[in-house]
Every structure is written in C-alpha cells, then in structure tokens.
N, C-alpha and C positions, 0 to 999 in steps of 0.2 A: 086248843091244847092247853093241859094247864102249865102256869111259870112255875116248875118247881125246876128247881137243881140238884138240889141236897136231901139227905135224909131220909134215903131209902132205905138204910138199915132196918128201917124201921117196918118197914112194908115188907109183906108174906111174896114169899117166889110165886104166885100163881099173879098178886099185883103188881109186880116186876114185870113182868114176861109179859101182861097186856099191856101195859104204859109204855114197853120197848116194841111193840108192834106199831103202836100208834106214832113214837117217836121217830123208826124207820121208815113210815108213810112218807112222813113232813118233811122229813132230812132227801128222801130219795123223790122229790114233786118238783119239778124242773121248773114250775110257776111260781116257787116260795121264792122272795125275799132271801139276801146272804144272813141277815141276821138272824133270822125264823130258822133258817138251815145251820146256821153255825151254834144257835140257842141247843136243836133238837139234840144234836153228833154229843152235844159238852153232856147233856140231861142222859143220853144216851150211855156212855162212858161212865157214869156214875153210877148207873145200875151194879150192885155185886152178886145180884144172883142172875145175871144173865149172863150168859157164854156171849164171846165179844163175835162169832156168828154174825151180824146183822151190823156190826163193826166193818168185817171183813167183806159184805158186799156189798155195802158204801166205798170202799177204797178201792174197788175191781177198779182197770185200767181204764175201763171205757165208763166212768160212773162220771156225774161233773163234777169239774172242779173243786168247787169248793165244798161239797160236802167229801168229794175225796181227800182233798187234801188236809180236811178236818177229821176224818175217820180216822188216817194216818199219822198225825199225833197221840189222837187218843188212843190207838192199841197201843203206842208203845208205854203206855202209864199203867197198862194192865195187869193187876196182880198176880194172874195166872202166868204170864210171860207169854199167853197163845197169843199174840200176838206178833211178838220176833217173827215167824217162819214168814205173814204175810209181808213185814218190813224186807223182807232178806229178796223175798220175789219182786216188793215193787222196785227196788236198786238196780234190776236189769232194762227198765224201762222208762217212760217217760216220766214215770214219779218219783224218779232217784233221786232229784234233788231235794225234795218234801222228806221222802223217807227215809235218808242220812241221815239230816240231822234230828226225825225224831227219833230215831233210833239210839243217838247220844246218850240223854241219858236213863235208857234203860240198859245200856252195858255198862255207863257207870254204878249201877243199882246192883249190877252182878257180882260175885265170889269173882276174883282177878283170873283164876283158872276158866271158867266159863266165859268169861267176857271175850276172851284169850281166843278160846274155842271159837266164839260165834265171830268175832272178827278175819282169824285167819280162814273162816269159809266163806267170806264178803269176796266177789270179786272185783277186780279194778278194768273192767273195760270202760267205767266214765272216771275221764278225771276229777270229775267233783268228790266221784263217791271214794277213788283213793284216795286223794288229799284230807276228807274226813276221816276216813279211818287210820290216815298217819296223825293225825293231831290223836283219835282215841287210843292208838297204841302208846303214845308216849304218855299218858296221862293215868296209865294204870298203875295202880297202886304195888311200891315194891319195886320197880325197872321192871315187871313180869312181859311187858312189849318191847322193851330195850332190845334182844336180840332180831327180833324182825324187825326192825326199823335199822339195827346196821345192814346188818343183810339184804335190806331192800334200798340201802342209800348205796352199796355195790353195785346192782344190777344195771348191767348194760343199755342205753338210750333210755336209762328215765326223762319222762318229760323235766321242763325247766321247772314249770310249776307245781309239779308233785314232788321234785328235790328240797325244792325251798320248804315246801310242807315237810318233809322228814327232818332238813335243818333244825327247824324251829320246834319239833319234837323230841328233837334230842336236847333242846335246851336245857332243861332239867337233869341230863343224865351226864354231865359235862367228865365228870370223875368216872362215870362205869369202863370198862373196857371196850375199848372199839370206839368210840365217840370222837377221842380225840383226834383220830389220823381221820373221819370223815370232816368234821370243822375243818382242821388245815386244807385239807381237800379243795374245801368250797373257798376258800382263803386266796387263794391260788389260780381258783378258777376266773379264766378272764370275763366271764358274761357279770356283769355288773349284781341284774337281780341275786345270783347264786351267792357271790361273796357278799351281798347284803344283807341275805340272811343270818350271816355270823354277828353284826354288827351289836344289834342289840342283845343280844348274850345276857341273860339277868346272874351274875356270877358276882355283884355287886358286896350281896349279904352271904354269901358262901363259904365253905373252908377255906382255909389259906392255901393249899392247891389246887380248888378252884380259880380263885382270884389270880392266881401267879398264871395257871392255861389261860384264862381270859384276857390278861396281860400281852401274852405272847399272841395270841389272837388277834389283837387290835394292832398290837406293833407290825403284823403282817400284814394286816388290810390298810395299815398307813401308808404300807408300799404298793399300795396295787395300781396295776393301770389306769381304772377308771379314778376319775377325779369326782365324780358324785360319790365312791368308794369312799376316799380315802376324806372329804368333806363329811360326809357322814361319820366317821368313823372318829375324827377328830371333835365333832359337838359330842358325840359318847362317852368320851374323853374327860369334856367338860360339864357334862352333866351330871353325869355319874361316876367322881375318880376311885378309882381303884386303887390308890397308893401307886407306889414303886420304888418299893426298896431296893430292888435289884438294877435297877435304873435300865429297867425294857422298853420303855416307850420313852424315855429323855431322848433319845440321839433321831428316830424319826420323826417325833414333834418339833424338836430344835430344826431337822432337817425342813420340815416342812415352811419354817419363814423363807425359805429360799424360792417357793414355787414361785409361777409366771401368772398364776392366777389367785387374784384380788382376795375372791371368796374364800380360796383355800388357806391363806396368808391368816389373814383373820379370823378363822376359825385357830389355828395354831394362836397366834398372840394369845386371841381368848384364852386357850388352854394352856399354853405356856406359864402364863401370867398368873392363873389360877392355881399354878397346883406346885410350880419350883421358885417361885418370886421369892419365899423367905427359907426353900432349904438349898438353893443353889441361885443365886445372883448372879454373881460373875460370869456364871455360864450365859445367863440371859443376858449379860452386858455384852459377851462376845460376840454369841449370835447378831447381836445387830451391829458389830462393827464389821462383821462379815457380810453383814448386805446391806450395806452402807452406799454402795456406789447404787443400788436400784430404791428408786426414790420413793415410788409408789407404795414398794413393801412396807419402808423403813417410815413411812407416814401416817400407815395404817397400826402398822404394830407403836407409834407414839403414843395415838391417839387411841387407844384401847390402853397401853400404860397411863395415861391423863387419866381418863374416864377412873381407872380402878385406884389408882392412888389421890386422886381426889376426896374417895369416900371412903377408904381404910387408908391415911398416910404411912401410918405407922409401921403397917404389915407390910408395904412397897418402897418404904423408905430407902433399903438399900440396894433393892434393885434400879433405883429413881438415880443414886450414886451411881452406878456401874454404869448405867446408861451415856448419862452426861458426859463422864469419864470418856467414852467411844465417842461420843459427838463431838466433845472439845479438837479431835484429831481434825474436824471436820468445819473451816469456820462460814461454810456455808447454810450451818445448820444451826446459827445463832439463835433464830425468831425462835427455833425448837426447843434450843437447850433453855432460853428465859421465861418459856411459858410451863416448861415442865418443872423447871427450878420452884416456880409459885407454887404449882398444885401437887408437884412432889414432895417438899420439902418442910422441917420448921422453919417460922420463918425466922430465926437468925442464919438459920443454913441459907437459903433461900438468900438474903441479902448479903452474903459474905460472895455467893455463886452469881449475883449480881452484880457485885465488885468486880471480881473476878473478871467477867466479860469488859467491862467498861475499864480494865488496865489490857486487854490484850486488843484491844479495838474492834469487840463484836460486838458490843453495845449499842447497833447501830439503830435508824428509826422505827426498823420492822420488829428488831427485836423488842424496843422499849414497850409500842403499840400489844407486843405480844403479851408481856407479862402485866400491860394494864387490865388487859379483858382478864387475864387470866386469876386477879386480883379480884373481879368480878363475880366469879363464879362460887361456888359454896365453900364454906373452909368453919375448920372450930373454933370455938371460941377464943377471941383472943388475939387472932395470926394476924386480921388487917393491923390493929393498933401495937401490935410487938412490931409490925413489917414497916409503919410508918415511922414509928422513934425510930429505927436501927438506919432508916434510910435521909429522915426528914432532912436534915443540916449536914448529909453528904456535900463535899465541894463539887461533884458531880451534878450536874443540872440534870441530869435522865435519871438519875437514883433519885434525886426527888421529886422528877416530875411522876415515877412509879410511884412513892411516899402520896402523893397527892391523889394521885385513885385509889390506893390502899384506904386514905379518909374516906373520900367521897361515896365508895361502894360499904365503907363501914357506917357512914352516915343514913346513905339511903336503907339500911337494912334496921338501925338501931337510935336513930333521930340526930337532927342537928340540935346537940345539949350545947350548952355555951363554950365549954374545952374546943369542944369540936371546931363553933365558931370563932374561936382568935385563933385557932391555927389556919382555918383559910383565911383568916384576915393576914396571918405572917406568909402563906404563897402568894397571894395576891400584890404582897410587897415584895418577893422573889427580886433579885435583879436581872434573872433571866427570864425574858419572853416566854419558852419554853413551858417555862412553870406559872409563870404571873397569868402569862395570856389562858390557858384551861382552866388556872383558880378564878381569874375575875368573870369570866363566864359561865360560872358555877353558880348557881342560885339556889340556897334554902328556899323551902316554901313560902314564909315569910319576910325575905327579905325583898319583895321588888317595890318600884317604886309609883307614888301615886299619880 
C-alpha cells in the first residue's frame, strides 16, 4: 500500500475511490498491525471525494477495535457532517465512550442552533455520554445550552456524577439566570463531591458581580460539613483572592482558626495572613487571642505568620505588632513572642520588644535561645548589625548574649572583617559566662591554633 496521507486534492474521484477500496482492505484485515490499521482509517478520512460509506462500516459495532475506534474519530472531522448520524448510533452501545468525545468537536464546528439540535437528541442512558454532553452544553457559544443544563441540574435523582458535570458547566454562566440558586444548591449540599464542584468557580477575572456571587459561594462552602470542603475551599481562597470589600469571607476565614483540625487551621492562617494582614490587623491580632488557650492552633498560625513576615517584614509588620500585643497577655508564650519579635520586626523595634521581655521577666533561657536561631535565619540588609549595636552594651547579659549571635550569624553570611573581630574579642571579655563562654567558643576560620 502506498504511504501517502495527504494530497488528494489533487487526485481525480475515479483515483480516490480505488485507493479507498484498497485502504478499506487493510483497515478492515484482522491480521494487519494497529499501526498499518490506524495509517489506512487516517489515509482513508482524507480522501474528499469519497462518501465516508466505508468510514461507517469500519466503525459498525461488531467491526475491531481499533480500526473502529479510529473510523469513529474520523467521521467526526467529516466535512459533509454524514458522519454525526453514525456518531449518534454508536452512543447507545458499546462505542459510546470513543464516539462522545469524538463527536466534541464536530458540534463545536456547528452554528450554536444546530449543535443545540444534535445534542438535545443525544440520549443519556450511559453516564459518560451525559456528562459529555453537559460539559458541550455549557461550552456553546452565547449561553445557547445555559437553559438545558438548568433544567437538567433540577431533575430529580440525577446521578452524583452527572450533577458535578452540570456544576462545572455552568461555571461560565455564573451571572445568566438560574445559575445562581443551582451553585447555592450544591453549596449546601452535604455529599462532599457535589459541593466541590462549586469550589473551583473561575469567577476570579469576572465582572464585579460575578466576583461578589463567587465570594458568597466560598463563604458558604467555608461553612460546610465536610472538612475536605471547607480545606479545599480555604487554599481557593489563597490562590486565587477575590478581594472582599464587603468583608464576606473575613468572619468564616477568621472563624476558621478556631477548627480542631490542624490541616484546616493552617490553611486559614495561610489565607488569612495573605489577604487581611495589611487592611485589617487587629482583627488578625484578635483572632489569635481568641484561640490563645489552644496551643496547637495558635503555633501553627505563629509559624505561618514567621514564615510570611520574614520575607515581606514590612507588609506584616503590623500585624507582627497586634500579634505580640495578644501574646504579652500570655507569659507563657515568651519563646514565641522573642522569635517573632526578630523575624517580625525592625530591628530597633525588635530590640526595644526585647527589653521589654527582659523588664517583665520573660526573657527567660527558651526565650533567649529563641530569638538567637531566629537571628539566624534570613533578614535585610543591615538588621543583624543595627540589631547588635542596639543590644551589644545592654546591662542585660541575654540582650547581649542575642547581640552576639546577631554578629556571629552576620559574620558567617558576610566574613570575619576585622570590626567584626574586636568586637568578639570585646564578648569574649564579657564578665558574664553567659556571653564570654558562646563568644570564646566561637572561632573564625582563621583564628585556631597550631
């Protein structure tokens, strides 16, 4: 047989019509190779002067495999359209799942009134083939499937999985009529899949009453029973914010640092912290002195505050105040309040909020240890060596034993210059332990001995 594909235009209908004889051989020879079989169907489909005839009994029900399931693609790319009527027969048998979706897009290819036509005479006795054709309803151009797909997300005992399929087709139509009261619907609904169909709602880049339904959407699925729900619902949150000027999702995100579950807690922080840190503080300060007495929460949501105001200070900065503020209630939450003070804070703040502790007697050893590591970790230019003058010659031996890891971690990142080294030669003369003993165990690279 020869390799041609293409370029039959060019060939007379009488050598069309023998090269499609010969290609019907090969496609329909139970002894050919899938490749040989699947070469013929494609060589086959490109003919334009032949009727797709020899198409359509390669794809008969009892024909094999894969030459049927490759004839069944190709009518549907058929310029004639004669093709659709056999698509539409094979949906009621075992080829429906092949012939859905090649059937896509040749209703895509159609005037929206025709497509309209040929779909609303698709019947749904396999759920595949209705769930495909709820995705092609919603996908027509104009909302022209918008009214059957509300009227089909009404009907009584739809399956779970051909619901979620209308959900998600009505994603697009979020503002038509009727849309809205089916999303609430699934909102509310307790089977978990249902109402997570709403979740991902692309309403993001939308009109502003879109985004405002979308809004109220998520504020409902933040309440719902399931906790895969309402976890889902809250990274949505955070990946995608929405605004909220009307302040619809503040009071269930804020709600949600309250939950009993870890996962759900921290997903809220995340989102919390992300999206009201610099237009509402205080609120985020309150929140956590309301769940203050449960430790787990109030450690997760710390340490997701650390993490973000480490790398934006500035944009966290007063939330980092309001925080502290609610933990000073608390002087068990010393280690907390001196490590976030570092990675919160400038560091004059930082060293004034470290006084601080060390006149109310929180400045104890966990806490010192804390804000040393915390000294450690990444900060802008500048903050260890502003953090050590402000602290070095405190009469405080913990403020300057922190003053000495401020050096030391500003050292390791930016060399022992000689500044550097007389001032651990002045902690190593410290007259407290405290400070002498970590500075004289401190070694430049060059300084050991031979």
């Amino acid at each position: 047989m020869l390799g041609l594909r293409s370029g039959f235009h060019r060939w007379t209908a009488a050598q069309q019509e023998e090269f499609a004889d010969t290609l019907a051989e090969v496609a329909g020879d139970p002894e050919r190779d899938v490749h040989g079989t699947l070469s013929a169907v494609t060589a086959l489909a490109a003919l334009p002067a032949v009727p797709p005839d020899r198409l359509a009994a390669l794809a008969a029900v009892d024909g094999a495999q894969p030459a049927r399931d490759a004839a069944l693609r190709a009518l549907a790319t058929h310029d004639s359209g004669a093709g659709i009527p056999v698509l539409l027969d094979a949906l009621e048998d075992e080829r429906a799942s092949v012939a859905v979706y090649a059937l896509g897009p040749a209703v895509r290819a159609m005037p929206p009134a025709r497509a309209l036509q040929v779909l609303r005479g698709i019947g749904s006795g396999r759920l595949s083939v209705a769930k495909e054709v709820a995705r092609l309803l919603g996908e027509l151009p104009d909302g022209a499937g918008h009214p059957d797909l509300v009227a089909l997300a009404g009907s009584p005992g739809l399956h779970r999985d051909l619901r979620v399929a209308v959900l998600r087709a009505l994603w697009e139509h979020v503002e038509r009529p009727g849309t809205l009261a089916v999303l609430e619907a699934a909102v509310v609904d307790p089977d978990p899949a249902v109402a997570g169909a709403v979740v991902r709602i692309p309403v993001d880049r939308a009109t502003a009453g879109a985004r405002r339904a979308g809004r109220e959407l998520l504020a409902g699925l933040l309440r719902h029973p399931s906790e895969r729900v309402r976890i889902e619902a809250l990274r949505r949150c955070r990946a995608v914010p929405l605004g909220d000027p009307d302040d619809v999702l503040g009071p269930p995100l804020l709600a949600a640092l309250d939950s009993a579950l870890l996962d759900e807690v921290q997903a809220a922080a995340d989102t919390v912290l992300h999206g009201y840190a610099e237009r509402d503080p205080d609120r985020i300060g309150a929140a956590v002195g309301r769940i203050l007495a449960e430790r787990r929460a109030v450690e997760v949501v710390l340490v997701s505050l650390g993490t973000s105001a480490r790398w934006q200070r500035e944009r966290y900065t007063a939330t980092v105040r309001t925080v502290l503020d609610r933990l000073a209630t608390d002087p068990l939450t010393a280690a907390h309040r001196a490590h976030l003070a570092v990675v919160g804070l400038a560091a004059a703040e930082a060293a004034e909020r470290l006084r601080g502790q060390a006149r109310d007697a929180t400045l104890h050893a966990d806490a010192v240890a804390a804000a040393c590591t915390a000294v450690g970790g990444w900060h802008g230019p500048g903050f260890r060596s502003e953090l050590e003058s402000a602290l070095a010659v405190d009469p405080d031996e913990r403020l300057r034993r922190i003053a000495l890891a401020a050096l030391v971690a500003d050292a390791e990142r930016s060399g022992w210059d000689s500044g550097r080294r007389e001032r651990l030669d002045a902690y190593r003369a410290d007259p407290s332990p405290l400070v002498a003993g970590a500075a004289q165990f401190t070694f430049p690279p060059d300084d050991g001995r031979e």
